[in-house]
N, C-alpha and C positions, 0 to 999 in steps of 0.2 A: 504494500500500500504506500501512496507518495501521496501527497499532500502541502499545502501551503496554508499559509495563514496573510491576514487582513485584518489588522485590529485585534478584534478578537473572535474573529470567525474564520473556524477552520473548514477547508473544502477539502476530505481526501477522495483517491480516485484508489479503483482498481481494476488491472487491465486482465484479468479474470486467468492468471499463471499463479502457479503455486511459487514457493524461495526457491527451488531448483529449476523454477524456470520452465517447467513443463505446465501443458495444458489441463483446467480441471473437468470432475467427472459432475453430474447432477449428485445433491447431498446437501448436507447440512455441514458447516462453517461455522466456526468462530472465531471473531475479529478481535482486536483490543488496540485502543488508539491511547500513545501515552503525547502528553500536549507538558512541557517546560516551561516555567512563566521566563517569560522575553527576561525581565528588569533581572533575574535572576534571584527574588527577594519570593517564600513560600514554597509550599510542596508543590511537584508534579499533579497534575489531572490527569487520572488513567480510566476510561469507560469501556467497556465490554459486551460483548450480544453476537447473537448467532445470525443467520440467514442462511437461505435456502434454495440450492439452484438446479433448475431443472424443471 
């Protein structure tokens, strides 16, 4: 997953390959986006959830 930010809104994308790079099958997935505050001042935000392709 890649992703940017604006402010404070993150847009990530995914171009639907798994870390090695190969193509996925229909199933259920789970993501987790960890976000690092810019000023460096507080914890990380980390959210998590499934989705389902196919």
């Amino acid at each position: 997953m890649t992703g940017r930010s604006t402010g404070a809104a993150v847009r990530p994308a995914w171009d639907g390959t798994t870390d090695s790079g190969g193509g996925t099958t229909g199933g259920a997935y789970t993501w987790r986006l960890t976000a690092h505050p810019r000023d460096g001042q507080g914890p990380d935000l980390t959210l998590s959830g499934t989705m389902t392709l196919g």
